[in-house]
N, C-alpha and C positions, 0 to 999 in steps of 0.2 A: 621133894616138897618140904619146906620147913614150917613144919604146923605153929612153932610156938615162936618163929619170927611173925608169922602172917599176925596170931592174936597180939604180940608188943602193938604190929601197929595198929592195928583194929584199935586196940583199948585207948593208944594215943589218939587218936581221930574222937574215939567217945568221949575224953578228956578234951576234948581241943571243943567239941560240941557244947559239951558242958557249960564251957565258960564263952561260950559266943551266948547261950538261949538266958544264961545268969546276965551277962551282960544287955541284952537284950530288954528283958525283963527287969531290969533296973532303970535304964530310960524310959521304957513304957511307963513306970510307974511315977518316974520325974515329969512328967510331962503336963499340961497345962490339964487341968483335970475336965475344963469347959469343952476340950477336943475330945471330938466321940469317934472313936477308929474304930468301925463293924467293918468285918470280914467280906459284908458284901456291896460294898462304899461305891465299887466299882457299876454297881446293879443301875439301870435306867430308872428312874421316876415313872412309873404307869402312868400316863394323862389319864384324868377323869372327865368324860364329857357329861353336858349339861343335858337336861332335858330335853331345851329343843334342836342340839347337835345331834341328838340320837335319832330325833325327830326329822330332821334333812336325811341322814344315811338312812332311815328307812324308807323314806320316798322315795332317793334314787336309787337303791337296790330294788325296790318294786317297779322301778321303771325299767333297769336295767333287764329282771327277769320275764317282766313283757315281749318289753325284744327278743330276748333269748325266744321267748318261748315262737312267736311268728316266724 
């Protein structure tokens, strides 16, 4: 096992890292500053219901738990 081949290339790979995340990090910072890139971009929009949508799904879940219960 050669300990001190394995660290050359380890260190090369963290050098090689280095200048991907610099790189990186210098487009992100080129970038149009009006564009908002959050981590969770990907995340759904919660719908918020109104009043009286709340107001339907509680009636047919009262209906529905009627039946359940007969």
């Amino acid at each position: 096992m050669n300990i001190s081949g394995i660290l050359a290339d380890l260190k090369a790979h963290l050098e090689r890292l280095n200048r991907v995340i610099a790189y990186l990090e210098a487009v992100y910072a080129a970038a149009d500053p009006g564009i908002v890139v959050s981590p969770c971009a990907k995340r759904r929009v919660q719908k918020r219901m109104s009043a009286e949508e709340r107001k339907q799904v509680s009636l047919r879940m009262k209906r529905y738990w009627a039946d359940r219960r007969q």
